[in-house]
DSSP file (Angstrom, degrees, kcal/mol; ACC not computed):
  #  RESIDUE AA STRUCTURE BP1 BP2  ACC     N-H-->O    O-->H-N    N-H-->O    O-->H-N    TCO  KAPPA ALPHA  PHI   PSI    X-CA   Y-CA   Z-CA
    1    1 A X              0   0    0      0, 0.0     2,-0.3     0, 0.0     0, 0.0   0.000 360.0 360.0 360.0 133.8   97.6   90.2   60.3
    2    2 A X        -     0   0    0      1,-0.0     2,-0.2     4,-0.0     3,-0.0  -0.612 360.0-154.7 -41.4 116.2   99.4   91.7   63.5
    3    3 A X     >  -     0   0    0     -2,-0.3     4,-1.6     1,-0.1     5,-0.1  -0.621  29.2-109.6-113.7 137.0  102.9   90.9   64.0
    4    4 A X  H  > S+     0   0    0     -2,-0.2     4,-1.0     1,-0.2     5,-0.2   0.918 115.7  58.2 -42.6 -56.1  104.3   91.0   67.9
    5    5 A X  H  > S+     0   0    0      1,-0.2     4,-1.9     2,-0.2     5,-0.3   0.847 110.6  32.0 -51.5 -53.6  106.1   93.9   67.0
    6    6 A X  H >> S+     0   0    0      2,-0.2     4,-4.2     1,-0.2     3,-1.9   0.996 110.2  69.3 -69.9 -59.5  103.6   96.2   65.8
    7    7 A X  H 3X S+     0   0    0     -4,-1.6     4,-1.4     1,-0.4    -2,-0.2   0.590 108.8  36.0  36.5 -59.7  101.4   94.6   68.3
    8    8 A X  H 3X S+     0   0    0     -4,-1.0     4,-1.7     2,-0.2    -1,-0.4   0.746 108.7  62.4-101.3   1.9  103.7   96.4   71.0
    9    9 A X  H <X S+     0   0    0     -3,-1.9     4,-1.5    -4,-1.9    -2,-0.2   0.862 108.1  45.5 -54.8 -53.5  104.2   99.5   68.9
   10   10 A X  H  X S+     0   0    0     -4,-4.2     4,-2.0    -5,-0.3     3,-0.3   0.995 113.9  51.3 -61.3 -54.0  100.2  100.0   69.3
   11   11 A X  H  X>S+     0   0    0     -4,-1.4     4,-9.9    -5,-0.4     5,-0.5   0.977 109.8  44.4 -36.6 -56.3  100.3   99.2   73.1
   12   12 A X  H  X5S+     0   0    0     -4,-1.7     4,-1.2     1,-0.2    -1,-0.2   0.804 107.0  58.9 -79.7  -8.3  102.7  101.4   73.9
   13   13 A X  H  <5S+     0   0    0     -4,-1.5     4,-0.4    -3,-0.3    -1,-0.2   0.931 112.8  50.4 -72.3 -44.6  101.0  104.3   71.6
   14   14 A X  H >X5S+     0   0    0     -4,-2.0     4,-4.6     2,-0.2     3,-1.4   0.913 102.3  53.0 -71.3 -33.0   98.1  103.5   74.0
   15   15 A X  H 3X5S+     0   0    0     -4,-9.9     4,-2.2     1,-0.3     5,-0.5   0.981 109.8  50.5 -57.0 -29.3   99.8  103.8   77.2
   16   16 A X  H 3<<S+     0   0    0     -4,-1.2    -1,-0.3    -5,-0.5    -2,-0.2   0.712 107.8  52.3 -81.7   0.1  101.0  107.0   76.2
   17   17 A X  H X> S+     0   0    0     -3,-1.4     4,-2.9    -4,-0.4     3,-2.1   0.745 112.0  47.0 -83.5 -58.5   97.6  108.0   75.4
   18   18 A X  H 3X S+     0   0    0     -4,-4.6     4,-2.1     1,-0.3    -2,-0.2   0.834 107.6  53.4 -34.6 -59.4   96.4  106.8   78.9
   19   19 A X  H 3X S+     0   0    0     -4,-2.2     4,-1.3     1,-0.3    -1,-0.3   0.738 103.3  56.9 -66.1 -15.0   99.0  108.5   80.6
   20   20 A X  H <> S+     0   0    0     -3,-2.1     4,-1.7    -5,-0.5    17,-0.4   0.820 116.8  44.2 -83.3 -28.3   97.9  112.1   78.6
   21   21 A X  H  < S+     0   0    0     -4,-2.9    -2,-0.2    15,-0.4    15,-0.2   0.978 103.8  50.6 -36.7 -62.2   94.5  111.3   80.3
   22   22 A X  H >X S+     0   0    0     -4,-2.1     3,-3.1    -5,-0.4     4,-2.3   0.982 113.0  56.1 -70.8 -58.4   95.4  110.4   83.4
   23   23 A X  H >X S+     0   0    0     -4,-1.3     4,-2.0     1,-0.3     3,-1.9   0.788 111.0  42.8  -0.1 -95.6   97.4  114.1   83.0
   24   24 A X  H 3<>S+     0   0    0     -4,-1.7     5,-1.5     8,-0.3    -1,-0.3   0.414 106.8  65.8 -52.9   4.0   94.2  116.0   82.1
   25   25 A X  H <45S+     0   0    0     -3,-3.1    -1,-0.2    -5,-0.2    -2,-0.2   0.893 108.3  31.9 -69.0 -52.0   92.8  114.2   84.6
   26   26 A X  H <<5S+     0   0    0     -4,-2.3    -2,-0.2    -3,-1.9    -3,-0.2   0.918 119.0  51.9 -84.3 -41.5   94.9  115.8   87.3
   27   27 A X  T  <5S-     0   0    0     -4,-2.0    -1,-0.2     1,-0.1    -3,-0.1   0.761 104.0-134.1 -56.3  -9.6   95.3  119.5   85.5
   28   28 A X  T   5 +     0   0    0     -5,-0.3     2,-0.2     1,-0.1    -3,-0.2   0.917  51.4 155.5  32.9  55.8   91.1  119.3   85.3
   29   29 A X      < -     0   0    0     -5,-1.5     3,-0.3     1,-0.2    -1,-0.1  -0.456  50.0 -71.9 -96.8 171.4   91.5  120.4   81.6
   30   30 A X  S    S-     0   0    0      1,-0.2     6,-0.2    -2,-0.2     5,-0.2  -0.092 102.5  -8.2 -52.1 145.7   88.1  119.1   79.2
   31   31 A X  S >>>S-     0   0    0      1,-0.2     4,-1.9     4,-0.1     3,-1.1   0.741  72.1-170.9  39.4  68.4   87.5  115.9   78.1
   32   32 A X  T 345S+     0   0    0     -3,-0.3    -8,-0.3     1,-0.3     4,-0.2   0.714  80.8  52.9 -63.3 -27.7   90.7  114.3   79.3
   33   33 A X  T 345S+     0   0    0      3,-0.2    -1,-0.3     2,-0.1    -2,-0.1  -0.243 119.1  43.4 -97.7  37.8   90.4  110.8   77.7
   34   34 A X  T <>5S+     0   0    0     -3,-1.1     4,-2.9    -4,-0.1    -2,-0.2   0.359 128.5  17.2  23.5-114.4   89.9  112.8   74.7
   35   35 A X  H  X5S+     0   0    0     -4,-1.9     4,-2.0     2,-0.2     5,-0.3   0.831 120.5  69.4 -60.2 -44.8   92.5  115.8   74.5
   36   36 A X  H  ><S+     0   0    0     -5,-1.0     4,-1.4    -6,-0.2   -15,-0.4   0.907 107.1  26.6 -70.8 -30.6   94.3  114.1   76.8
   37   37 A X  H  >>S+     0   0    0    -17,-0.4     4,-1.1     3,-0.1     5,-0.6   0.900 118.4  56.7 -90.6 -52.3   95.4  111.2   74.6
   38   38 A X  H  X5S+     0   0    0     -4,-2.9     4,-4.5     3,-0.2     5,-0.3   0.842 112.3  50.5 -22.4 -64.5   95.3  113.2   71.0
   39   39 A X  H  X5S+     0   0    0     -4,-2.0     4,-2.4     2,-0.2     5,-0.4   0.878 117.8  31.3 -28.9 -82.7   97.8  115.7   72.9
   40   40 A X  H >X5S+     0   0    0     -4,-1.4     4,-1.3    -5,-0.3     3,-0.7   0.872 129.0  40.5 -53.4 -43.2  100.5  113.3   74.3
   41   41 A X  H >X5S+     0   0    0     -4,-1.1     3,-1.7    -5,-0.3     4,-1.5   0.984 113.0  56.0 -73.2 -67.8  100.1  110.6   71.2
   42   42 A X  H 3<<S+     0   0    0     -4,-4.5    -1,-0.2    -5,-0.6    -2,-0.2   0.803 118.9  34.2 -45.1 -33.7   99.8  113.9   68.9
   43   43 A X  H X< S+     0   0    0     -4,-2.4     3,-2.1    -3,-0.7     4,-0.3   0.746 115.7  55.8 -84.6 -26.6  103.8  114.9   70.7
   44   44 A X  H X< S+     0   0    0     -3,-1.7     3,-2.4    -4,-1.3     6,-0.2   0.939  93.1  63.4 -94.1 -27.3  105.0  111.6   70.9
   45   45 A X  T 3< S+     0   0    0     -4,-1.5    -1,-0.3     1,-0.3    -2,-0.1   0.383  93.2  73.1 -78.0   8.2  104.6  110.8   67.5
   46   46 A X  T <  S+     0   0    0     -3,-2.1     2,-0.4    -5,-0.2    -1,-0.3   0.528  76.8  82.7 -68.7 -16.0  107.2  113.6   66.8
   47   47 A X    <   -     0   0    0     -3,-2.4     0, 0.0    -4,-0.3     0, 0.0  -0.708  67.2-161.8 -95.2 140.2  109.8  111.8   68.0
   48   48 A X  S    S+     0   0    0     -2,-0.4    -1,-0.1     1,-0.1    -3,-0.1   0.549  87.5  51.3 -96.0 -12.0  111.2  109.5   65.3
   49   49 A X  S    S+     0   0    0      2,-0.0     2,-0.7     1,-0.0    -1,-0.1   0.476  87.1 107.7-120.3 -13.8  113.2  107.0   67.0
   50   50 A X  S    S-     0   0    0     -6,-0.2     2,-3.9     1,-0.1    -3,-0.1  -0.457  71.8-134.6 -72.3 107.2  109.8  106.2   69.6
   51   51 A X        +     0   0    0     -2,-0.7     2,-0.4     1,-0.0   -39,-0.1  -0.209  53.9 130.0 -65.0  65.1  108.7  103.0   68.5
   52   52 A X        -     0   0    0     -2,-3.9     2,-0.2   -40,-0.1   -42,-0.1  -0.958  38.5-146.1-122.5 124.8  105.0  103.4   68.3
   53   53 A X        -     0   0    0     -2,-0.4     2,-1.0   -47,-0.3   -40,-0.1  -0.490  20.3-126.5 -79.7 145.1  102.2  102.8   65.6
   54   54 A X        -     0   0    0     -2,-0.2     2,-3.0   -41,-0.1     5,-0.1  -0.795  26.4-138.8 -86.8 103.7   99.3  104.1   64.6
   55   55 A X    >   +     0   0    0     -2,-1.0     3,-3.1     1,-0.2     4,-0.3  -0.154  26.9 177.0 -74.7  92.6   96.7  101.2   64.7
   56   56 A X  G >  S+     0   0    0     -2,-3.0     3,-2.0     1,-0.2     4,-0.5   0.843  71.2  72.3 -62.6 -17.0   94.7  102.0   61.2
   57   57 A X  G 3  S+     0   0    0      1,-0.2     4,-0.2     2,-0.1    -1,-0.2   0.797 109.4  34.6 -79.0 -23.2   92.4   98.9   61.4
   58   58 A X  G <> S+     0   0    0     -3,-3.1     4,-2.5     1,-0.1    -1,-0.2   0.453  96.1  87.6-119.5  21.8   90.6  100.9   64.4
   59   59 A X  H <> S+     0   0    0     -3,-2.0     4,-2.3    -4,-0.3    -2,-0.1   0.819  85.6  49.8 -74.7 -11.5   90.9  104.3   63.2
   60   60 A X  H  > S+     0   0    0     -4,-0.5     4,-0.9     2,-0.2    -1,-0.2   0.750 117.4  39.7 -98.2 -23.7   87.9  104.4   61.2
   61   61 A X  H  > S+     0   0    0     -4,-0.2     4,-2.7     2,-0.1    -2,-0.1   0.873 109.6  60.6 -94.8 -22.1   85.7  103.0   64.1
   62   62 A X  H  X S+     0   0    0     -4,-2.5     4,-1.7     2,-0.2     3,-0.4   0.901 100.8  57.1 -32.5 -64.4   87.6  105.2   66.6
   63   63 A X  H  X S+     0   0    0     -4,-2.3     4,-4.5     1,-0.3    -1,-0.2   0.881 105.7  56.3 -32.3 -65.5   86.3  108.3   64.3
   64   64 A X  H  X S+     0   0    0     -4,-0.9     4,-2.2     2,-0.2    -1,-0.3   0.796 107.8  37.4  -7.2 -80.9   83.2  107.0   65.1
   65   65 A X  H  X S+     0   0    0     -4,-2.7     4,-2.1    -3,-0.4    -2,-0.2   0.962 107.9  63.3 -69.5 -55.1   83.2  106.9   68.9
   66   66 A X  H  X S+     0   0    0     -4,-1.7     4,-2.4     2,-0.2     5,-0.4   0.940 104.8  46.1 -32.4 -71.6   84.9  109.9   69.1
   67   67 A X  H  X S+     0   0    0     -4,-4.5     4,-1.5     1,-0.2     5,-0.2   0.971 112.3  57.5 -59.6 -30.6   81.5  111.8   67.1
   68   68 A X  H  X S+     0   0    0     -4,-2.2     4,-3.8     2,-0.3     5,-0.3   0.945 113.8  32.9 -63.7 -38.4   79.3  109.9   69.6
   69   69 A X  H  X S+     0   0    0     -4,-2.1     4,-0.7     1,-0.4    -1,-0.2   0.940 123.1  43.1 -96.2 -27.8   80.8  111.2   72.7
   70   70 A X  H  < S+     0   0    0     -4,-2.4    -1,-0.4    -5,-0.2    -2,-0.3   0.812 122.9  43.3 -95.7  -8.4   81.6  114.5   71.5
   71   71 A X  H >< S+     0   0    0     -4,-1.5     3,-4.1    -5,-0.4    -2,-0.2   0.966 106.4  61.4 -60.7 -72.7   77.7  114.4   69.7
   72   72 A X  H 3< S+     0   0    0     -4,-3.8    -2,-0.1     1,-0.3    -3,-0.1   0.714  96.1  68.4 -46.9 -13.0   76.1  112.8   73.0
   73   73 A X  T 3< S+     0   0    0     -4,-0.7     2,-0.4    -5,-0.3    -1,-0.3   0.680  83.3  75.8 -94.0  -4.7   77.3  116.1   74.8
   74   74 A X    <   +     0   0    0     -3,-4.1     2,-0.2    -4,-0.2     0, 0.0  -0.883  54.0 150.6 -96.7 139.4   75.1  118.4   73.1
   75   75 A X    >   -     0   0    0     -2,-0.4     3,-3.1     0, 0.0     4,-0.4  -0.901  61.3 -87.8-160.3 155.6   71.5  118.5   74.2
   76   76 A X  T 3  S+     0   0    0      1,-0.3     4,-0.4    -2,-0.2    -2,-0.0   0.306 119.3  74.5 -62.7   4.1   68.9  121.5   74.1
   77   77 A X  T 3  S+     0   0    0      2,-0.2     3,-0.4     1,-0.1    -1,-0.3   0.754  95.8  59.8 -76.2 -36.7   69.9  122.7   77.6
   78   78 A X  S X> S+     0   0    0     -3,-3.1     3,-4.6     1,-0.3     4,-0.8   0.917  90.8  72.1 -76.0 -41.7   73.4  124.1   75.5
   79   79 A X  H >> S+     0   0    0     -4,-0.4     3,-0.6     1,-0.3     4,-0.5   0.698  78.8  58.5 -75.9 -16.2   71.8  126.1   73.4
   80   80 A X  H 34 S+     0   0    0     -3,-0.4    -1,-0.3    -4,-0.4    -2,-0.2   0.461  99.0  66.3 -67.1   6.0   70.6  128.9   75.1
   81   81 A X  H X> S+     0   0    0     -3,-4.6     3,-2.5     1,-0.1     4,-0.8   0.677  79.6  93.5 -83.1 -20.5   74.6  129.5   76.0
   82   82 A X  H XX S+     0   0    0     -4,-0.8     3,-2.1    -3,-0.6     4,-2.0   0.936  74.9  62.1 -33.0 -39.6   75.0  130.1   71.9
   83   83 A X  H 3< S+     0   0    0     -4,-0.5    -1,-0.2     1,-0.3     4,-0.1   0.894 105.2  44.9 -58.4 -23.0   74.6  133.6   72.4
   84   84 A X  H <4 S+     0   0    0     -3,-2.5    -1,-0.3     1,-0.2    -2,-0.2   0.212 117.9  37.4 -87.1   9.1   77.5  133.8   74.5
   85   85 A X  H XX S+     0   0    0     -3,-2.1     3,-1.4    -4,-0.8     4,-1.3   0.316  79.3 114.3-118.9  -6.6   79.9  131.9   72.6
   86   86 A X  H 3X S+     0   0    0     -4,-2.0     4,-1.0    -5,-0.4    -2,-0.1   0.713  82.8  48.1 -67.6 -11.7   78.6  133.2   69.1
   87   87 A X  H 3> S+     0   0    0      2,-0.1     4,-1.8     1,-0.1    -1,-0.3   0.920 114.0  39.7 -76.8 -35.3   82.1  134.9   68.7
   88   88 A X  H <> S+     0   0    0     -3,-1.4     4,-0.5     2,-0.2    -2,-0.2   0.440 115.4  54.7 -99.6  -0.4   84.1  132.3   69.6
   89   89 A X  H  X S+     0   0    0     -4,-1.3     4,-0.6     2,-0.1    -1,-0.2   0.765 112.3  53.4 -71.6 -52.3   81.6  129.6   67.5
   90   90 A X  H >X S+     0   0    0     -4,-1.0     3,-1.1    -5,-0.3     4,-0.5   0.857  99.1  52.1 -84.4 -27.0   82.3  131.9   65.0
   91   91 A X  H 3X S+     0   0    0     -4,-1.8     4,-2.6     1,-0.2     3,-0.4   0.747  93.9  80.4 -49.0 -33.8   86.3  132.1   65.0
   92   92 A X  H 3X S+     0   0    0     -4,-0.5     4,-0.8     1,-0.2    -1,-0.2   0.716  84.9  59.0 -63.6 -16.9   86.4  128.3   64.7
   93   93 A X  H <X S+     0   0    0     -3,-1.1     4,-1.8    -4,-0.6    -1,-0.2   0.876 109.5  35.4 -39.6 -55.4   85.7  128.5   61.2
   94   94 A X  H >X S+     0   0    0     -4,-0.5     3,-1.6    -3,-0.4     4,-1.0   0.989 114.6  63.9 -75.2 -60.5   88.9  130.7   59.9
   95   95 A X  H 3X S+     0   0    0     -4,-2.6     4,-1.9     1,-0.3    -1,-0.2   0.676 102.4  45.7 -35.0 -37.8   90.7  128.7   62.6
   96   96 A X  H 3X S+     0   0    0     -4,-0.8     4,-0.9    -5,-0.3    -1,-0.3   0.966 111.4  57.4 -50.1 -61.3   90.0  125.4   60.7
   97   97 A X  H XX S+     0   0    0     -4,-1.8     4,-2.0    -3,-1.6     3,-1.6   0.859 103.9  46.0 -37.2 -80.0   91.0  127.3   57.7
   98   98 A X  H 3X S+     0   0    0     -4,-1.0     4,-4.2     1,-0.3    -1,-0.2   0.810 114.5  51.1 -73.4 -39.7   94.4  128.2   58.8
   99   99 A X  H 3< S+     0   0    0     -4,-1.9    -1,-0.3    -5,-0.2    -2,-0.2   0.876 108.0  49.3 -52.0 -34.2   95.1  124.6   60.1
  100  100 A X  H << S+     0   0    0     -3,-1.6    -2,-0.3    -4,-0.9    -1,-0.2   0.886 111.4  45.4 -88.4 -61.6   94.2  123.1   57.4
  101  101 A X  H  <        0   0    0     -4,-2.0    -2,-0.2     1,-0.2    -1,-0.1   0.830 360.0 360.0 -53.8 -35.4   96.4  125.4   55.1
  102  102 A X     <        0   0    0     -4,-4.2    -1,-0.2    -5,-0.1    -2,-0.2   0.423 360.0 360.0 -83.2 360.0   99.5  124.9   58.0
């Protein structure tokens, strides 16, 4: 069970996700309720003394939604750009790699 505390620890993890949205919203960087909450939530959760949780009880359908939208955005119209991305298709492999290792 959720205790008030955590309760606003999760809240306030989402406002700061809104507000990296509403961010990429205004820079008109990609998928802004997306990147734009990972980013700020990804920074803020550097900070040690900001009281904000990570709510596990919806990470696992969160995962979820997160492949639908970024799924639903490919359709056969994309693929005839592969040829022009096939380098940069192809860097995201070792790039994984090296995250994964750092």
């Amino acid at each position: 069970m959720i205790n008030m505390q955590q309760l606003s620890q999760m809240l306030l993890a989402l406002f700061i996700g809104f507000c990296g949205s509403v961010l990429f919203i205004f820079l008109h960087l990609p998928l802004p309720w997306l990147l734009g909450a990972i980013f700020t939530t990804s920074i803020a959760m550097r900070f040690e003394k900001l009281p904000i949780q990570n709510p596990k009880m919806f990470s696992a359908p969160a995962r979820i939604l997160i492949g639908l939208i970024i799924g639903s955005a490919f359709t056969p119209h994309i693929l005839q750009y592969i040829p022009h991305y096939i380098i940069s298709l192809l860097l995201v492999i070792p790039f994984t790699i090296l995250v994964i290792f750092f």
